[in-house]
OpenMM code with the backbone's topology and positions (N, CA, C; nanometers):
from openmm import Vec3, app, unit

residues = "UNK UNK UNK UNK UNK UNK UNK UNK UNK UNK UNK UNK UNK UNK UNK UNK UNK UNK UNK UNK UNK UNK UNK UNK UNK UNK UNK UNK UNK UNK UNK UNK UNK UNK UNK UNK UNK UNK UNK UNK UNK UNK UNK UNK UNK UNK UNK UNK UNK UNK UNK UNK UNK UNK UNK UNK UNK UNK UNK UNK UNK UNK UNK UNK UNK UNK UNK UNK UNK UNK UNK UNK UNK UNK UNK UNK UNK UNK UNK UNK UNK UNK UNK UNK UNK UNK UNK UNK".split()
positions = [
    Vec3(0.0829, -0.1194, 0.0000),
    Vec3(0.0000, 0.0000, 0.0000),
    Vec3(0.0873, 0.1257, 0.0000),
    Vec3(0.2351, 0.1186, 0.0494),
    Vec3(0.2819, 0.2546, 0.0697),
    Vec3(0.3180, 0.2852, -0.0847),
    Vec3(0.4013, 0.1804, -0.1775),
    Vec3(0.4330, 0.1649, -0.2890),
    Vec3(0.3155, 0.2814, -0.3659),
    Vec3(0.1882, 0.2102, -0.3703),
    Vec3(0.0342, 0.2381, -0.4147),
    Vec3(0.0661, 0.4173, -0.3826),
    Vec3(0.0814, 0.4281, -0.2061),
    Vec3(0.0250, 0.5900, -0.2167),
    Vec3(0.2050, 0.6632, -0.2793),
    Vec3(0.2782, 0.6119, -0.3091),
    Vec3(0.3548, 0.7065, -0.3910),
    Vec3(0.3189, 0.7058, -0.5019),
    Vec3(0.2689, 0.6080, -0.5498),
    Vec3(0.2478, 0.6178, -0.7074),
    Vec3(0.1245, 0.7087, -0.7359),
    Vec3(0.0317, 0.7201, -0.6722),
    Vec3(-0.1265, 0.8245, -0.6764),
    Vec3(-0.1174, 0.8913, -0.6329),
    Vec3(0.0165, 0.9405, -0.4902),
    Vec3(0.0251, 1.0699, -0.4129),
    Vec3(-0.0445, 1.0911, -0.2960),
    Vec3(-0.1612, 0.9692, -0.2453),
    Vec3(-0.2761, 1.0058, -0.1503),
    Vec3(-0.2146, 0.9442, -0.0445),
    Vec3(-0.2434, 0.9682, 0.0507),
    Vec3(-0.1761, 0.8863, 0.2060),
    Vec3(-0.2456, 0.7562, 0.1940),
    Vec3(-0.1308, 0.6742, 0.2929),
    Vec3(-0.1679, 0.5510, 0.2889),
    Vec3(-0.3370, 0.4916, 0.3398),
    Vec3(-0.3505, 0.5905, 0.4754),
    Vec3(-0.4958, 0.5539, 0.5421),
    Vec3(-0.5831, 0.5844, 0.4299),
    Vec3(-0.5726, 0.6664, 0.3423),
    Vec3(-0.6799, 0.6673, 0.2149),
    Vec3(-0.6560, 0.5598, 0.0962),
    Vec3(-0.6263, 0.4662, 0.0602),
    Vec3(-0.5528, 0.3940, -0.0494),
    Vec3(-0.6317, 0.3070, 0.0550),
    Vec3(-0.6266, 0.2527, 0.1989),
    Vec3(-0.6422, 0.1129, 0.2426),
    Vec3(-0.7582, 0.1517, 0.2791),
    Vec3(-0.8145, 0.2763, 0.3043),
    Vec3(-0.9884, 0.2609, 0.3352),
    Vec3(-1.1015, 0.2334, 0.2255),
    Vec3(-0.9713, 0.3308, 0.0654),
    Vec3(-1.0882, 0.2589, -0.0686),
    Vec3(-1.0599, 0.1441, -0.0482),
    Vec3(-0.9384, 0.0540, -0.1016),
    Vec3(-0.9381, -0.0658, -0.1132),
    Vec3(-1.0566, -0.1407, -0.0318),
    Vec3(-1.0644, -0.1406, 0.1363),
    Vec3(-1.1666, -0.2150, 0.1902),
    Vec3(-1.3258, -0.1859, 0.1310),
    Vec3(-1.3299, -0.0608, 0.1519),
    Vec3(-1.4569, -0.0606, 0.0586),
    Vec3(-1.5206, -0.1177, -0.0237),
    Vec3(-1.4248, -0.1127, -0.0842),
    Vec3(-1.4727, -0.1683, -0.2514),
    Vec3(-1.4217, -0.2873, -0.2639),
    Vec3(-1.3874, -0.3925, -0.1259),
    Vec3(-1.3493, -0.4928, -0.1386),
    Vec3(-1.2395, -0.5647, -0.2016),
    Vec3(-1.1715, -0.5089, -0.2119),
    Vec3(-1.0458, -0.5170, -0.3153),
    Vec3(-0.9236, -0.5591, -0.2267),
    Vec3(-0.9318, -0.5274, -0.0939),
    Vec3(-0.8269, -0.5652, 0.0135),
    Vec3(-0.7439, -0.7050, 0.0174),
    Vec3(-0.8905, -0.7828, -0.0027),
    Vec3(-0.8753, -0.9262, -0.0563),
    Vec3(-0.8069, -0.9622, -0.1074),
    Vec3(-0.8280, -0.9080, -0.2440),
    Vec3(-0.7649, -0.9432, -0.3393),
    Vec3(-0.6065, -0.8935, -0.3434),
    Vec3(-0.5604, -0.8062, -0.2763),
    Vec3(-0.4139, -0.7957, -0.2668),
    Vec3(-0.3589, -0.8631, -0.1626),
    Vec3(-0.4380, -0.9186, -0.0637),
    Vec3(-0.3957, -1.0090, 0.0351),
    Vec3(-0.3556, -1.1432, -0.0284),
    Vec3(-0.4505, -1.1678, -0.1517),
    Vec3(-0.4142, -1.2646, -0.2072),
    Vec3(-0.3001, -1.2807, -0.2863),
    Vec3(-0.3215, -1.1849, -0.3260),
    Vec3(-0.1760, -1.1586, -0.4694),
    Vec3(-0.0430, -1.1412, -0.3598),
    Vec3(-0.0281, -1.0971, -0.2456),
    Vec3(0.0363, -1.1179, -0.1792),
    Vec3(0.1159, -1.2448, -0.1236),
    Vec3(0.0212, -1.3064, -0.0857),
    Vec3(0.0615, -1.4309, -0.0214),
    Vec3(0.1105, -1.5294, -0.1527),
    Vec3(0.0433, -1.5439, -0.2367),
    Vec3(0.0702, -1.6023, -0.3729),
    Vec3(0.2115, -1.5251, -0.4445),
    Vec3(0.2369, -1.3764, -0.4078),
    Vec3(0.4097, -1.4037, -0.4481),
    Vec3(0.5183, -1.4020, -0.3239),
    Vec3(0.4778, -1.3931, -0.2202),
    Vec3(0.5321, -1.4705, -0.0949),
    Vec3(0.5499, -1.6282, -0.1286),
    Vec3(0.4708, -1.7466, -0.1790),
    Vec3(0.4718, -1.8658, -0.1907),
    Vec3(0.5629, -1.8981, -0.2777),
    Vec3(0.5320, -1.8157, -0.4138),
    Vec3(0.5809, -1.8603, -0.5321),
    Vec3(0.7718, -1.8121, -0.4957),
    Vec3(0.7995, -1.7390, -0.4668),
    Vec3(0.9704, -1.6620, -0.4204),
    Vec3(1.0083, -1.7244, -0.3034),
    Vec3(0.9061, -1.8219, -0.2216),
    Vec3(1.0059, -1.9174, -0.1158),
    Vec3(1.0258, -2.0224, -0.1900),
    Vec3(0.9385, -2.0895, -0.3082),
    Vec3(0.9406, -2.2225, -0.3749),
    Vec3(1.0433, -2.2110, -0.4789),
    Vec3(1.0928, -2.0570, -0.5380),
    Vec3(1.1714, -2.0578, -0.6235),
    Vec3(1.3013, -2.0687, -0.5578),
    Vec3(1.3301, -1.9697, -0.4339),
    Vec3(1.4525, -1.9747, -0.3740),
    Vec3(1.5145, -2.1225, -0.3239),
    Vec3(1.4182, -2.2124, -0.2858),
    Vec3(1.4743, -2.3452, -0.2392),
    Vec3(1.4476, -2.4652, -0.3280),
    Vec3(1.4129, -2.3937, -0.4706),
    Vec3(1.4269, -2.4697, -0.6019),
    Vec3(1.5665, -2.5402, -0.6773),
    Vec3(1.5945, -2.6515, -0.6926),
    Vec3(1.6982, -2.6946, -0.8203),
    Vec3(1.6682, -2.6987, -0.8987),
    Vec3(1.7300, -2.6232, -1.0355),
    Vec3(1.7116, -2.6676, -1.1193),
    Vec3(1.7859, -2.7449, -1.2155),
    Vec3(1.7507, -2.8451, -1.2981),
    Vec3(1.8368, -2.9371, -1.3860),
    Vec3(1.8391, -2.9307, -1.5284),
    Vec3(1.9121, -2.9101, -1.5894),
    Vec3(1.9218, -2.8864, -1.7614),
    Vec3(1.9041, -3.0256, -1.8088),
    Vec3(1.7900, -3.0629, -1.8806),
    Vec3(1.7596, -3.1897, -1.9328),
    Vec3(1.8070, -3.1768, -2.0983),
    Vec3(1.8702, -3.2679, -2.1715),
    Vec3(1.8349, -3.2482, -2.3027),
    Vec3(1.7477, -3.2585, -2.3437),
    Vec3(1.7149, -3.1804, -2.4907),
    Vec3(1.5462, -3.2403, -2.5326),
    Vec3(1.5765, -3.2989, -2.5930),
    Vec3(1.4644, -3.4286, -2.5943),
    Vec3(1.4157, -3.5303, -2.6904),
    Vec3(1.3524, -3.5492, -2.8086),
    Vec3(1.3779, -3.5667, -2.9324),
    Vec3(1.2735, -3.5427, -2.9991),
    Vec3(1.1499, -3.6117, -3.0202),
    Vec3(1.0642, -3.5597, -3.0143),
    Vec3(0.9725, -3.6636, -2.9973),
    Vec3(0.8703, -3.7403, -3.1219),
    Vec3(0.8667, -3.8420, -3.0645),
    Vec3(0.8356, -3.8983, -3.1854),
    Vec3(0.5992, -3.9139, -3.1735),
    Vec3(0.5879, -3.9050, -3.3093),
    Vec3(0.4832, -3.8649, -3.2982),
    Vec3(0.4018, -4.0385, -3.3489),
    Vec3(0.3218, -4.1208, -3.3325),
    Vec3(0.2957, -4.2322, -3.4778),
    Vec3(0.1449, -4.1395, -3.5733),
    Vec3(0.1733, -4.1766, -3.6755),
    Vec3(0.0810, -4.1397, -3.7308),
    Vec3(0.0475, -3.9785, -3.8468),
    Vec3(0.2076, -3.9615, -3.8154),
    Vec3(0.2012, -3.8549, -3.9032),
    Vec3(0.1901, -3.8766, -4.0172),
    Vec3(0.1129, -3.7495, -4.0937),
    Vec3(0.0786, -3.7562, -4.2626),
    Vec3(0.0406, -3.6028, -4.2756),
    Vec3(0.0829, -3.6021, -4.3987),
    Vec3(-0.0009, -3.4660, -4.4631),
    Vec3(-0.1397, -3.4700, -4.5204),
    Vec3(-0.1573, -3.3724, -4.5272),
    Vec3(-0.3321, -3.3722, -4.5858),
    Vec3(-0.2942, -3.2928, -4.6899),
    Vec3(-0.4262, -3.3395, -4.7474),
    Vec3(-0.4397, -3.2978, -4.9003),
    Vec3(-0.4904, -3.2176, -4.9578),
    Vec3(-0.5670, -3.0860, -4.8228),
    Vec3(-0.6576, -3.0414, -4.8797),
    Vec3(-0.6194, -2.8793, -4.7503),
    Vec3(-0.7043, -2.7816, -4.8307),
    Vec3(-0.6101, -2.6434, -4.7179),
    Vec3(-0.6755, -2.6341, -4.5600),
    Vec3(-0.6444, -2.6917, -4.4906),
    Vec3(-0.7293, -2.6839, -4.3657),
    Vec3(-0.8224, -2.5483, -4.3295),
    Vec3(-0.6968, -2.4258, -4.4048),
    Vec3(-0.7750, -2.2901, -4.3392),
    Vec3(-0.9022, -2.2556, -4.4699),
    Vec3(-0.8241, -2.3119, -4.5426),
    Vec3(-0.9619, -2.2941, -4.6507),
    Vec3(-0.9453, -2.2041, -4.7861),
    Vec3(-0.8110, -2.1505, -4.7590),
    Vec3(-0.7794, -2.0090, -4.8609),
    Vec3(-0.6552, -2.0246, -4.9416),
    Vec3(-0.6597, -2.1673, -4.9442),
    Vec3(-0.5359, -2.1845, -5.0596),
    Vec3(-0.5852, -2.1893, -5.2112),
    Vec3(-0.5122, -2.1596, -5.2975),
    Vec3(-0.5644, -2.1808, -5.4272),
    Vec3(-0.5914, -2.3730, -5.4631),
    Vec3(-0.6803, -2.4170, -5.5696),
    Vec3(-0.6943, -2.5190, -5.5622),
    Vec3(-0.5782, -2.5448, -5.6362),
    Vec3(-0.5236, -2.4866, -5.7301),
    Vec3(-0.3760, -2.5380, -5.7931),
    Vec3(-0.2566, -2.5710, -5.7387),
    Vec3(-0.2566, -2.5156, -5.6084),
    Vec3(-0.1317, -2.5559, -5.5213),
    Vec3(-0.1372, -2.6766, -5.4720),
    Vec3(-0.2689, -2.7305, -5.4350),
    Vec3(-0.3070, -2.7825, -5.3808),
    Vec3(-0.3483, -2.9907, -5.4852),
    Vec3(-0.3492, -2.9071, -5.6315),
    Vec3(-0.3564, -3.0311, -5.7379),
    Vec3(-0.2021, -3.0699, -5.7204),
    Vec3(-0.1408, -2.9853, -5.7565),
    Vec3(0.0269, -2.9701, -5.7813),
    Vec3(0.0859, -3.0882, -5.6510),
    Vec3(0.0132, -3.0902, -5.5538),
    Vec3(0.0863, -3.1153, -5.4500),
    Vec3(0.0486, -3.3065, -5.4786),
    Vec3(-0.0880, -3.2931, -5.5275),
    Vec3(-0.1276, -3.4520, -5.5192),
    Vec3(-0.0542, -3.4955, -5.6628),
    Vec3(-0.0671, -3.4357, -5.7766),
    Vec3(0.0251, -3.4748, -5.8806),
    Vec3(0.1881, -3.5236, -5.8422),
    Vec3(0.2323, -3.4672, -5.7932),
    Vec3(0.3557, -3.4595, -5.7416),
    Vec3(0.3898, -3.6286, -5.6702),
    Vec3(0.2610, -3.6532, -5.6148),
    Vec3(0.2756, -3.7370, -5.5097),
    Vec3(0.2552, -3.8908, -5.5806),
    Vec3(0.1542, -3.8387, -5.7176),
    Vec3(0.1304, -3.9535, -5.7777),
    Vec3(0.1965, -3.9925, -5.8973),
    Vec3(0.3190, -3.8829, -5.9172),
    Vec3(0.4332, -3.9011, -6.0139),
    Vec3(0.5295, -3.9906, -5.9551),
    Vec3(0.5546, -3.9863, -5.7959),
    Vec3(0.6668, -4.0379, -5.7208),
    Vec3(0.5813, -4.1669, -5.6833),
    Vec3(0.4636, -4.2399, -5.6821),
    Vec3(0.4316, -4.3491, -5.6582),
    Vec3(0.4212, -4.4407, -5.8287),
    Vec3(0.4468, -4.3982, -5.9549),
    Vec3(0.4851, -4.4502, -6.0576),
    Vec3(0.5594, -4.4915, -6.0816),
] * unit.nanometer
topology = app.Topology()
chain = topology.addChain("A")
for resn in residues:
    res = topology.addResidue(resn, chain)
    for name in ("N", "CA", "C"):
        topology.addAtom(name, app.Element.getBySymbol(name[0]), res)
């Protein structure tokens, strides 16, 4: 809250009497405690550099047709021609 009344200029007892008002107190009590939690869990955190894996997917294939819908249909012949030149 003191942060709050430098930044708006109003004293602190005014900043924490809107806040209760208007119910909002809460909600910085919360946001509070939640980066209190999160900065003790980080400080007594390890962390480990894993390599990545690549991952393997089954079942991949292309499609044949423009999913979004706005391809020309010629790009789209070109691509199955192509496919049925290399299975000849």
């Amino acid at each position: 809250m003191l942060m709050m009344s430098f930044q708006s200029g109003e004293p602190v007892r005014r900043i924490r009497a809107r806040l209760v008002k208007s119910g909002m107190i809460e909600n910085l009590q919360a946001q509070l405690r939640e980066r209190k939690a999160v900065d003790f869990i980080l400080e007594r955190a390890s962390f480990v550099d894993v390599p990545r894996q690549p991952q393997k997917l089954p079942g991949q294939a292309s499609a044949r047709f423009a999913i979004c819908g706005n391809m020309d249909s010629s790009l789209i012949d070109d691509t199955s021609a192509d496919s049925d030149a290399e299975s000849v």
